[in-house]
C-alpha positions in Angstrom: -8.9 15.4 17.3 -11.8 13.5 17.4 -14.4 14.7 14.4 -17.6 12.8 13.1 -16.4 11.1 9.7 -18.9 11.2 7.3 -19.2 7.6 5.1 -20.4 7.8 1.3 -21.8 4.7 -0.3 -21.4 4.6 -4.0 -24.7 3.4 -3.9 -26.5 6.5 -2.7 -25.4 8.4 -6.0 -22.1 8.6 -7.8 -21.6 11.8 -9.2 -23.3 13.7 -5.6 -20.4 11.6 -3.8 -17.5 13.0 -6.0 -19.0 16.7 -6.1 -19.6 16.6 -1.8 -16.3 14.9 -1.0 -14.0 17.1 -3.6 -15.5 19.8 -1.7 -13.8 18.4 1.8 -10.9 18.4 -0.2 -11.0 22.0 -1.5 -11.8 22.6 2.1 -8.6 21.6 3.4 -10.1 18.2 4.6 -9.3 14.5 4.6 -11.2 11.6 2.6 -10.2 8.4 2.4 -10.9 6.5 -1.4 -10.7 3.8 -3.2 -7.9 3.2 -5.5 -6.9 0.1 -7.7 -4.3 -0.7 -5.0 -5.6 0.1 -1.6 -7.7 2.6 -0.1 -5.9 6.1 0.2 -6.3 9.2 2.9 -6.4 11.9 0.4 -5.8 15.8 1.2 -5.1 18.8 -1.1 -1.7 18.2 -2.2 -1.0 21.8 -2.5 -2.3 22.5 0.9 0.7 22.1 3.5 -2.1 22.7 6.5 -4.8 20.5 4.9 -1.9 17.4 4.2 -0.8 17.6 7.9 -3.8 16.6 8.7 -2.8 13.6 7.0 -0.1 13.0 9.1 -1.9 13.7 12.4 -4.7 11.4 11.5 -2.3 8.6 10.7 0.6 9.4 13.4 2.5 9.1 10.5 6.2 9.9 11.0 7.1 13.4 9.4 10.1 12.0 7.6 7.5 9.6 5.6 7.3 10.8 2.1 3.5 10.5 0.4 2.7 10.1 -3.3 0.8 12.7 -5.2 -2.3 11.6 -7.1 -3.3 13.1 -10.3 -5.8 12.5 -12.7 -4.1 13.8 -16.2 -1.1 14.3 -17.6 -1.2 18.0 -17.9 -1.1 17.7 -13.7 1.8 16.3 -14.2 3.8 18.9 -15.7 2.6 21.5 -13.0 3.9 19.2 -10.4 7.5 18.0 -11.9 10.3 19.0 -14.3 12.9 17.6 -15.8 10.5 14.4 -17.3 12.6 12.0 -18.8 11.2 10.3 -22.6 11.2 6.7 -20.6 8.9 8.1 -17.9 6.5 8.8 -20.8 7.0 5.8 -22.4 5.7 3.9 -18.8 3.1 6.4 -18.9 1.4 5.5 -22.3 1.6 1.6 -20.9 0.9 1.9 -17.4 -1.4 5.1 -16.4 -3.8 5.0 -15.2 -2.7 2.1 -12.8 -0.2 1.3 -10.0 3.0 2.6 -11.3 4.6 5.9 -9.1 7.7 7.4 -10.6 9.3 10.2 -8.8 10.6 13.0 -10.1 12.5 16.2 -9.7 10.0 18.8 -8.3 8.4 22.4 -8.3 8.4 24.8 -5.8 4.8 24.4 -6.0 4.9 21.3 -4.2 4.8 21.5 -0.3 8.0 20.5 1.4 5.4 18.5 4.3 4.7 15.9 0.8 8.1 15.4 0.1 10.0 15.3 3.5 12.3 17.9 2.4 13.5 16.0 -0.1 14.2 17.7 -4.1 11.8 14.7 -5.5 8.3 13.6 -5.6 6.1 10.9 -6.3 3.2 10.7 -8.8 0.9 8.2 -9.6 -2.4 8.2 -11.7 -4.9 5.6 -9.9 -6.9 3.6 -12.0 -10.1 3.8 -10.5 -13.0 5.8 -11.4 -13.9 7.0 -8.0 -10.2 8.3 -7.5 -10.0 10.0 -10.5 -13.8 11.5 -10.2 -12.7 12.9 -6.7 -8.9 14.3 -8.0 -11.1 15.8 -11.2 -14.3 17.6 -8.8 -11.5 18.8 -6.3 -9.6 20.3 -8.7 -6.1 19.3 -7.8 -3.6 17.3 -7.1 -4.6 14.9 -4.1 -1.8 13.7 -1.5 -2.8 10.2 -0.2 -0.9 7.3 1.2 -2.7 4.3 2.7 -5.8 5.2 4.4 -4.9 3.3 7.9 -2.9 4.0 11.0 1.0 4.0 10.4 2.4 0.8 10.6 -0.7 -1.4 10.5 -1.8 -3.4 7.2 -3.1 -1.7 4.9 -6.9 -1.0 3.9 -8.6 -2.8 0.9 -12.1 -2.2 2.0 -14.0 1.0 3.8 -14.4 -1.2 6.7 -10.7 -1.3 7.2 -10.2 2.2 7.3 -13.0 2.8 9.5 -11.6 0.6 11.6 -8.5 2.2 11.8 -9.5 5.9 11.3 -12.9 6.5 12.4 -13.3 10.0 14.1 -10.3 10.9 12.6 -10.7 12.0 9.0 -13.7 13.8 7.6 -15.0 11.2 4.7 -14.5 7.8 4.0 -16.1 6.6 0.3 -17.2 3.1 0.3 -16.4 1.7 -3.1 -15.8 -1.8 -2.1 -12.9 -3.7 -2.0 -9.9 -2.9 -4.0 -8.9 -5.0 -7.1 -4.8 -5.8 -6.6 -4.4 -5.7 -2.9 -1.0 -4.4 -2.4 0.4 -0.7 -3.0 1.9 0.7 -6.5 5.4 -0.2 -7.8 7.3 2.8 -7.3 10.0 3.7 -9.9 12.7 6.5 -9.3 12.9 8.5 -12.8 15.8 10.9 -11.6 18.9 8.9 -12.2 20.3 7.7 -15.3 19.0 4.5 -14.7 15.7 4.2 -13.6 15.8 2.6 -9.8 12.6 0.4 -8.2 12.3 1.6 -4.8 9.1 -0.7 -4.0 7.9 -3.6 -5.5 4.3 -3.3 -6.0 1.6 -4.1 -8.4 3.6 -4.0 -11.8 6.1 -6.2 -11.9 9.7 -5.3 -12.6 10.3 -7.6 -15.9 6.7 -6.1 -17.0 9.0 -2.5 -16.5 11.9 -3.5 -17.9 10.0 -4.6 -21.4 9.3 -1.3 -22.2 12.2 1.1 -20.6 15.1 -1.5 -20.7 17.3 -1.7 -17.7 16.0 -1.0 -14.2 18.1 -1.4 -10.9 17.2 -2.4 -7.7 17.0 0.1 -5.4 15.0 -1.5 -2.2 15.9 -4.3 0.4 13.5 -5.9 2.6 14.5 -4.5 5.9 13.6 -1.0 7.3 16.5 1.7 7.1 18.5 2.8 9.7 18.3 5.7 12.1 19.5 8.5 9.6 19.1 7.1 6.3 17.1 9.2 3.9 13.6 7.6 2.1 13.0 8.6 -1.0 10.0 6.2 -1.3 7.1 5.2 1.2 7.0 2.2 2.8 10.6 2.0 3.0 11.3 3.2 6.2 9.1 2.4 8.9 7.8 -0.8 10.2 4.4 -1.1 7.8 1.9 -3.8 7.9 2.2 -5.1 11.0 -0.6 -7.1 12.6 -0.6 -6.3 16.4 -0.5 -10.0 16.7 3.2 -11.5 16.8 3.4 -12.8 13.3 6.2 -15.4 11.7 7.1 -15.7 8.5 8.1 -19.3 6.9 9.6 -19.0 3.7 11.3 -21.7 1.6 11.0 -24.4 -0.9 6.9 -25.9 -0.5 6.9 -29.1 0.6 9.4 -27.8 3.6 7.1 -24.7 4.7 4.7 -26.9 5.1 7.1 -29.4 7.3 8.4 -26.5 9.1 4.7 -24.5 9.8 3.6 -27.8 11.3 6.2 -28.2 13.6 5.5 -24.4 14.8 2.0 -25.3 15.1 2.6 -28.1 17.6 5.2 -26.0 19.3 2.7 -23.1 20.0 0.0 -25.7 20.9 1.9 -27.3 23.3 2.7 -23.6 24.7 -1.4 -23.2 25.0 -1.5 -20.5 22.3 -3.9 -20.2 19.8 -2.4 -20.7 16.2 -3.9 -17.9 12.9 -2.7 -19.6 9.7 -1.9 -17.2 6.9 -1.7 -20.0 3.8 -2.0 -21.0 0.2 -4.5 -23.6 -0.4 -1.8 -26.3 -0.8 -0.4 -25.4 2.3 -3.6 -25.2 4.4 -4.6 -28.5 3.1 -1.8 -30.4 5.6 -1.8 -27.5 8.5 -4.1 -28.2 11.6 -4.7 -24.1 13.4 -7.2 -22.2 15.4 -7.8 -20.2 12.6 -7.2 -20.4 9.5 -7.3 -18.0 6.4 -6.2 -19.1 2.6 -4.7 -16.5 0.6 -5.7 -18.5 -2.8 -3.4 -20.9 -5.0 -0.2 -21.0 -4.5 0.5 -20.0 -8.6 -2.6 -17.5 -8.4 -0.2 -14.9 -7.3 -2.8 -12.0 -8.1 -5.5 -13.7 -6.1 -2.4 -14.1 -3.3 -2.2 -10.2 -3.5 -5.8 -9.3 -3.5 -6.3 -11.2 -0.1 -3.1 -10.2 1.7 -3.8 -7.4 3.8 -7.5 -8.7 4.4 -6.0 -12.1 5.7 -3.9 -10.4 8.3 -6.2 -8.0 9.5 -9.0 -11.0 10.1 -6.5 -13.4 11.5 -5.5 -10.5 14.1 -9.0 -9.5 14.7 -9.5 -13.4 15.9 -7.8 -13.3 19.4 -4.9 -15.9 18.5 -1.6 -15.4 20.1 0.7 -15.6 16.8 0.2 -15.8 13.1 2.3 -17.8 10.9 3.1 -16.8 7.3 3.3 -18.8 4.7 5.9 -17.7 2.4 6.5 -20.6 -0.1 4.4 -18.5 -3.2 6.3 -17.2 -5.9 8.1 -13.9 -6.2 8.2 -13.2 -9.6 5.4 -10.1 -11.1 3.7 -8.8 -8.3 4.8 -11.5 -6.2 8.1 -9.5 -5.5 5.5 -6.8 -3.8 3.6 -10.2 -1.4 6.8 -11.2 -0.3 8.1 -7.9 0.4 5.1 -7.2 2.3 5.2 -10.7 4.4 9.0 -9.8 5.1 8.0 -6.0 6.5 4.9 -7.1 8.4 6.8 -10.5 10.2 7.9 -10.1 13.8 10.6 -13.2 12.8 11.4 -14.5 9.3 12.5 -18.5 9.1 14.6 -20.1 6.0 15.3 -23.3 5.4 
């Protein structure tokens, strides 16, 4: 499936970029873009040919529900039914921005988006470049994380070249990517609203505006046969192809406990990848090191995740250990989450 992917620097004119690459999408093509979260592998959500493409150039499972991007609300209603008042009220505080709800859906939309399932999930990004291309494509675009199934995700054009080149038709280089980790994804269909993946909006930051929200997602992959109503909630996602361990716990004894990995691994002759918080960092000796930020600059944390993994498994170490001792509260439900999903092994105190 090899093809010649073409790559658009913002640079080289804005508003040319968003009228050439809508046109691969009205085409039935793939192009990868910059959202607010990560970079996306976009496809003409009311194509079933054009989004299978998707799932080809991924090797995405089938079963793998993507989100639908829009860029106005009117979209929305040719897309969904059944919208409940609270799903507006998130709206008018959250869109554009990383918050997908899922709905009851149209025939309009293709059973490939939705894995057969009655319910989709919408998002408006908020990023100028996403919403240009949605707006000069005229639709709806289908797009989940622009890198192969299973690996971390992409938070710069180099990433997803990296991982897709010669796979998908466009990629648009619009740097990196503000937050870092994938949208909170909120299921609207029940009579309370349920979080099926932590992401960037917090869940207290949800709960101040609609009131109650249940917790609908656990950090381990389902089983063989259960159903996923969200992405992400499925397969194994994030992975390095490095052997990675997570270290979670109280500060001071991740630290403790990642040295004495360290010295185990050294004494193995393996090479050592640190994935740390500054404080942590400060009192770790490994081959390779790379700091996430402070350990209460949870955002920062975020930003940096997916990058730190992918450099720390691009440096020819034999494991990566995690540290896990940030907080979890506001988007640092979605870092831990994500830590949890890409570790081969997870160790507590």
């Amino acid at each position: 499936m090899s093809r010649k992917t073409r790559i658009f620097r913002i640079d080289t004119g804005y508003a040319d970029i968003g009228r050439v690459a809508g046109a691969i999408i009205q085409a039935g093509g793939t192009v990868a873009f910059p959202t607010e979260t990560v970079y996306g592998l976009g496809a003409d959500a009311l194509n079933p040919d054009a989004v299978r493409k998707i799932f080809e150039a991924k090797a995405r499972p089938p079963d793998n529900p993507l989100i639908v991007h829009i860029s106005s609300k009117e979209q929305l209603h040719n897309l969904v039914k059944d919208i409940p008042e609270r799903a507006f009220d998130l709206m008018d505080v959250f869109w554009p921005g990383p918050l997908t709800m899922i709905f009851k859906r149209k025939e309009i939309v293709p059973d490939i988006i939705t894995a057969g399932l009655d319910t989709v999930a919408v998002r408006m990004p908020d990023n100028p470049i996403a919403l240009l291309l949605i707006e000069e494509a005229g639709t709806p675009i289908a797009a989940p994380s622009a890198n192969r199934s299973g690996m971390p995700s992409p938070t710069t054009a180099q990433h997803v070249i990296s991982d897709l080149n010669g796979r998908i038709d466009a990629v648009i280089d619009g740097g990196a990517v503000k937050i870092g980790v994938e949208s909170t994804v909120v299921d609207m269909t029940s009579e309370i609203p349920v979080l099926l993946r932590p992401g960037g909006i917090g869940i207290d930051a949800i709960r101040d505006v609609i009131g109650e929200v249940a917790i609908g997602y656990l950090d381990r992959l389902l089983e063989e046969g259960e159903v996923a109503r969200s992405p992400g909630m499925k397969y194994t996602h994030y992975s390095p192809e490095t052997r990675m361990v997570l270290v979670a716990g109280s500060s001071s004894s991740v630290v403790d406990r990642i040295s004495k990995f360290v010295s185990k691994y050294h004494g193995r002759g393996m090479r050592v990848g640190l994935l740390a918080t500054e404080e942590s960092a400060e009192h770790v000796i490994a081959d390779e090191i790379f700091i996430l930020g402070g350990r209460d600059d949870i955002a920062l944390i975020a930003s940096n995740l997916f990058a730190g993994i992918r450099y720390l498994d691009s440096r020819d170490v034999d494991v990566i250990i995690a540290d896990g001792s940030m907080r979890d509260d506001g988007i640092g439900a979605a870092v831990q989450n994500r830590l949890r999903k890409a570790a081969d092994e997870e160790v507590t105190n």
